[in-house]
N, C-alpha and C positions, 0 to 999 in steps of 0.2 A: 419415440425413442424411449423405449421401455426399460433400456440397461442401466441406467445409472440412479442409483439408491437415494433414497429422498431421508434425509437424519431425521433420530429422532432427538427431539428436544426436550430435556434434563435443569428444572430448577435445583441446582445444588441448595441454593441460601439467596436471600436478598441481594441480587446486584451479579450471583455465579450463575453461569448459565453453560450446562453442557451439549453438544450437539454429537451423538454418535452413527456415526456412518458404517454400517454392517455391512462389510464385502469381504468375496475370498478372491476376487481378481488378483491380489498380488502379495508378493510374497514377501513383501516388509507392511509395516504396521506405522501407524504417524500418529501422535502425540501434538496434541499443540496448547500451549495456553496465551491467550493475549490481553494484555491488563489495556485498558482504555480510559483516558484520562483527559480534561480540558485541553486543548492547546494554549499554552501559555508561555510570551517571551521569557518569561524569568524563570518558571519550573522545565521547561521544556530542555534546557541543556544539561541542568542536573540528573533528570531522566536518560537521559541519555549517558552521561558518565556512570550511571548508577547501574545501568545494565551488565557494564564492561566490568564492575568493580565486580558485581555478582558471579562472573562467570568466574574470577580468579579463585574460587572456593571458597569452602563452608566450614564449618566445623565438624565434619565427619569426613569430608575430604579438604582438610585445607589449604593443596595446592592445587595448581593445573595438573601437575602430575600424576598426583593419586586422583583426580578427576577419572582423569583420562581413561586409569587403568580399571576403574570402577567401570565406566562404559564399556570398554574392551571384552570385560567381564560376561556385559551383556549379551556377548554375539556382536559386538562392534557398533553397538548402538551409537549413533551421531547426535547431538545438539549444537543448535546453530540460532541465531539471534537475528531478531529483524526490528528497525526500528521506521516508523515509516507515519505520515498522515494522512487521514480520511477525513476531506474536509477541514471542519474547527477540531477535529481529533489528531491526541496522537496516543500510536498503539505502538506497545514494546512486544514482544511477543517473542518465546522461549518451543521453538521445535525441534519433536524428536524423532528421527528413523529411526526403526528396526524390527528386527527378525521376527519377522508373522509367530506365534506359538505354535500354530500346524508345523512347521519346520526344525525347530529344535530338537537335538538329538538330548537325551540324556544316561550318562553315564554313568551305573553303579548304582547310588544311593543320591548322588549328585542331581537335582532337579532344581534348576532356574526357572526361577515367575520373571519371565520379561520384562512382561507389560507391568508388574507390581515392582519390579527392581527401578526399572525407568523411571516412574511415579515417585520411588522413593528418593532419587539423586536429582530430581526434577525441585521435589520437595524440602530438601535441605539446601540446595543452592538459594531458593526463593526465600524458606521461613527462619536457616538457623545460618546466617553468615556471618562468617569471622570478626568476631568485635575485640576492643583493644579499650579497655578503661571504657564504655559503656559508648564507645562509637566505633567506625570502619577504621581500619588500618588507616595510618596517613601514609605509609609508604606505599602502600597499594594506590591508593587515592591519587597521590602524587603520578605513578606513574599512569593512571588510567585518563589524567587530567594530562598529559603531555601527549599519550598517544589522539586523545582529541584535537587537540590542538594542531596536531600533524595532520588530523584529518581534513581540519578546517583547511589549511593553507593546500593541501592537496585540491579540495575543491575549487579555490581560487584558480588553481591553476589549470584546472579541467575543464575546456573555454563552454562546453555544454552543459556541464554541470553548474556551472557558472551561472547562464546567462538562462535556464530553465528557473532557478534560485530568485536569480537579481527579478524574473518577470512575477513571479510569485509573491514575491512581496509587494510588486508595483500594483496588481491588481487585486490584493489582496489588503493592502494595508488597512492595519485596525483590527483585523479579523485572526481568528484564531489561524486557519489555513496558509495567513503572511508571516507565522512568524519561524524564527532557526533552529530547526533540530539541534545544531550543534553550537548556534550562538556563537559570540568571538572569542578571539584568545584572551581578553583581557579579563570577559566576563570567565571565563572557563578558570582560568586562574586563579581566581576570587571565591572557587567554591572549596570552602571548608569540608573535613571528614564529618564536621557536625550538622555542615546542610544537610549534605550527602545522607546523614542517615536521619535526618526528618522526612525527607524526599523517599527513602525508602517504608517508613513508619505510614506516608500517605497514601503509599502505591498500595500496599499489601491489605491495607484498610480499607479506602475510598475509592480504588479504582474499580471499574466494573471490570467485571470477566467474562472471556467467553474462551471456553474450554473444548475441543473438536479431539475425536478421536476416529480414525479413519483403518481398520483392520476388519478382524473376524470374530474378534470378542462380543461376547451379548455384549446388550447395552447396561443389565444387571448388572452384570460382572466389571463392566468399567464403571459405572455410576457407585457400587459398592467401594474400589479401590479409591476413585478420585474424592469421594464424600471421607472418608475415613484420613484420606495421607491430607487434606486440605482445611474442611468445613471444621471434623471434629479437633481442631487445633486452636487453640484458646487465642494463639496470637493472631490468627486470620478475622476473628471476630471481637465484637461488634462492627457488623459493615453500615457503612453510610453512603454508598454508593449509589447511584442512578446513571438511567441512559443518559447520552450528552445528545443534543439537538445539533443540526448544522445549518447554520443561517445562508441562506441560497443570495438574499443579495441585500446590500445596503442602500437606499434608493437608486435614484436613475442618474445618473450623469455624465457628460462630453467623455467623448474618446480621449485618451491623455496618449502623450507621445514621451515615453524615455529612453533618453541615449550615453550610452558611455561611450569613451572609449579605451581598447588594450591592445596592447601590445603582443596580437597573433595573427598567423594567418589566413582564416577564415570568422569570416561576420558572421553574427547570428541573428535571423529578425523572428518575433512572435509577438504573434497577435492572438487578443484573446476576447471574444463575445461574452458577456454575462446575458442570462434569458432573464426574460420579463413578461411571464403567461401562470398558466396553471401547471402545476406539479404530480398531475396524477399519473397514473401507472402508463397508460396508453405513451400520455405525452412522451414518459422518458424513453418509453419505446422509440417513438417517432425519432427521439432526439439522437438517440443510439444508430439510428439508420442514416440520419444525416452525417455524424460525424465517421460511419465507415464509409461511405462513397463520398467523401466530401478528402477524407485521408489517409484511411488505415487498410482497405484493402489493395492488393496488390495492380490492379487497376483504377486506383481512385482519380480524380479529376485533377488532385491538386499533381500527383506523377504525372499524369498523363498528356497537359498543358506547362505549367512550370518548367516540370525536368526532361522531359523528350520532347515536347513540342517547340518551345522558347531555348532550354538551357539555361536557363536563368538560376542556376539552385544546384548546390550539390546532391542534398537532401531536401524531401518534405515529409510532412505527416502532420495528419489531427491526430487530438488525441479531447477526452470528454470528461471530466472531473462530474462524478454522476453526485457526490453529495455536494456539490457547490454549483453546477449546473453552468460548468464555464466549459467552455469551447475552446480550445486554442489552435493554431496554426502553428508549426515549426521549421525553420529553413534555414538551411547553412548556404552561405552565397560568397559570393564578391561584392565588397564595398558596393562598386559601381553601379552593382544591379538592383538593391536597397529598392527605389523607385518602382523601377517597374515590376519589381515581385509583387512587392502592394499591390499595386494598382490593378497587377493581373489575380491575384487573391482574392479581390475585392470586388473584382469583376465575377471573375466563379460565384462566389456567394451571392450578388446580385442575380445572376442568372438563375438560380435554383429559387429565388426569393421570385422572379418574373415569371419562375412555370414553365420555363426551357428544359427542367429535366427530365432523360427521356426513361420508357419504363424500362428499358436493356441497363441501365445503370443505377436501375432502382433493384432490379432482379438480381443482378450480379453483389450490390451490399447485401443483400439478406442471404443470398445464399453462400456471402464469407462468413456472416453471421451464424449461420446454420452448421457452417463448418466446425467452428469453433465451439458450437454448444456438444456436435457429437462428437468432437474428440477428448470430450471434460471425463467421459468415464477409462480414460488410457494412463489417467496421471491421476492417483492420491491428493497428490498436491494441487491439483488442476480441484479437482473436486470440491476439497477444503475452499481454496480459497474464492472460489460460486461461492459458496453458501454464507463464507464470510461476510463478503462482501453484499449479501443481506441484508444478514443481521448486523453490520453497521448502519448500514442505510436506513432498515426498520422501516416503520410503517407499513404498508399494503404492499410495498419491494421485500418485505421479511420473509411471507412466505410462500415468492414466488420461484419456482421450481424449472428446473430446464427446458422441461415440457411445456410449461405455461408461459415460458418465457420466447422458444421458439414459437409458439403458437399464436401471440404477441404481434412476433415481429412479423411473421409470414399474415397478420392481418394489417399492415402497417399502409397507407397508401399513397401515391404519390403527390397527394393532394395536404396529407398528414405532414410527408417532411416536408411540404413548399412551406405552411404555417410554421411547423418548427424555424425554418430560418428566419422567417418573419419575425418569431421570438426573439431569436439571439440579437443583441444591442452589441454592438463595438466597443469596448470597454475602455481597454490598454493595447496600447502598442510599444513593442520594445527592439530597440536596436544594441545589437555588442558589436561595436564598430570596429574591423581591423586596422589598425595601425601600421604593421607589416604589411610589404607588397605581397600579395593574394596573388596575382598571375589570373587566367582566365577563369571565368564559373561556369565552363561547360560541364555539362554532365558526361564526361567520360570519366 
């Protein structure tokens, strides 16, 4: 698979790190920067308000309005906000579409720098935000702090959301990975406009960065632009910033069982393995191939017994936390059927652990696997976030490449993922018990 462009990697400064991806496949251009920071219960909500407060504007735009019309400006350049965790990390992350420079028409004397315009409203939302007696607005604050808080109560109410969340914590607890993006209302409430702007004093300082830009521009020519609107800015520096490590597991211990219960109509049950082997590149290949034929491809064992064979499940799917090295199962059911989902879950995994698995099922994950590598060069975004997800992971996963990764996997054997389940330990088990009558959990 020779299409898809390998970045080059850019030290801005201690702890920035740029990554540029040279393509003319398509005709917008993507911008991204993601600050990366401890996971931590107490900073981890302020981060989170603090992104929201940043988009409200800066002092060269300081509405949404004039935002707006400043993008617009651009050729309709978009930014959008992602707040998410990797592991013991959580990354904020501030991306932007638009118009490839090959495309731009100019008119008269009239010539827009795009990619230099974008860089620049990228750049004053992040380093010059609207301050009020030497902190953040409090009526901004105020209102950035209630829309959180709506958010919260939205995810209570969104029974997957929900109970994705409540197992997170279960089998995470103590660890950076367990704790809330968005925290409670009560702590959300509690955050001052003067946390708020320590919490941004920390970001812009001590977060590490990783910077991606995905178009047609040299890498010159971006690493000139982002070093100048960034590095040479007095308030970005002194950085103190380093990689954050992700701790895979905290000893060994009993399978725990947690239950609520809510008042919906559909239960949620998930279970989740933590491994307990070596961590090397192969491995997490191996471990990548179990959790697609185990849930994620469209043929996978947990569908294809569970939910058409049994009926037991409205929904399944694995999915594989590769910086935490946790395995999960996920199933929307009927109370009723709680039991014997387990039991036939458990059964799947035992069988692949006894060397039942056959090689038509081995064949069929790697080449969903394989699918998914060659449609990475169809999507920017698809791209970016490969290589991201990287260089979060780091180590000997940093820089491995599509080609080496499918190459990887198509050496993968089925002797490899028996071992791998052998790894995986039964960690937690989580129930969201419905209270409401459910009716039957056939899979129609």
């Amino acid at each position: 698979m020779n299409n898809m462009p390998i970045p080059q990697k850019i030290t801005l400064c201690d702890g920035v790190d740029l990554r540029v991806i040279t393509t003319d496949s398509f005709k917008t251009s993507r911008l991204s920067v993601y600050f990366i920071l401890p996971a931590d219960k107490n900073n981890a909500p302020v981060y989170t308000l603090l992104r929201g407060v940043l988009m409200r504007g800066c002092e060269k735009y300081p509405s949404l309005e004039r935002l707006n019309i400043a993008l617009d400006e651009l050729y309709g350049t978009t930014m959008t906000m992602r707040n998410f965790l990797d592991g013991d990390r959580q990354v904020i992350s501030f991306n932007c579409e638009m118009l490839d420079s090959r495309y731009a028409e100019f008119d008269g004397d009239e010539n827009i720098d795009i990619l230099e315009g974008t860089v620049d409203v990228l750049r004053q939302l992040l380093l010059f935000p609207v301050l009020e007696n030497g902190t953040f607005r409090r009526d901004v604050t105020e209102m950035e702090k209630q829309y959180q808080c709506d958010l919260i109560r939205d995810d209570i109410s969104d029974t997957a959301s929900y109970a994705k969340e409540a197992f997170r914590r279960a089998i995470c607890r103590g660890e950076g990975y367990g704790v809330s993006l968005l925290g409670n209302v009560d702590y959300v409430q509690s955050i001052t406009a003067e946390r708020l702007f320590e919490g941004w004093q920390s970001l812009i300082r001590s977060a590490a960065v990783e910077m991606f830009y995905v178009g047609s521009e040299s890498s010159e020519r971006v690493e000139s632009i982002l070093r100048s609107a960034f590095v040479d800015t007095p308030i970005f520096l002194p950085r103190q910033s380093k990689k954050i490590p992700s701790s895979i597991h905290i000893g060994k211990r009993d399978a725990g069982f947690v239950s609520e219960d809510k008042p919906v109509s559909q239960a949620k049950l998930i279970m989740g393995w933590r491994y307990e082997g070596e961590t090397s590149l192969d491995k997490y290949c191996a471990a990548m191939v179990l959790c697609e034929l185990l849930g994620v491809m469209q043929s996978s064992l947990l569908y294809v017994n569970i939910r058409e064979r049994l009926g037991l499940c409205y929904h399944c799917a694995a999915a594989l936390e590769p910086s935490k090295w946790i395995l999960s199962v996920f199933c929307g059911i009927a109370p009723k059927n709680r039991r014997l989902a387990t039991c036939e879950i458990l059964r799947i995994f035992r069988e692949i652990q006894d060397g039942t698995l056959s090689e038509d099922v081995l064949r069929l994950a790697k080449r969903s696997l394989e699918n998914y590598i060659r449609q990475l060069p169809d999507s920017a975004g698809a791209m970016e976030g490969f290589y991201l997800a990287r260089a979060l992971e780091g180590g000997e996963r940093e820089n491995l490449t599509p080609d080496g990764f499918l190459n990887m996997i198509n050496c993968v054997t089925r002797e490899d993922v028996i071992a791998s389940a052998h790894a995986f330990i039964l960690d937690t088990v989580y129930f969201l018990n419905a209270t409401e009558q459910s009716g039957d959990a056939s899979a129609q």
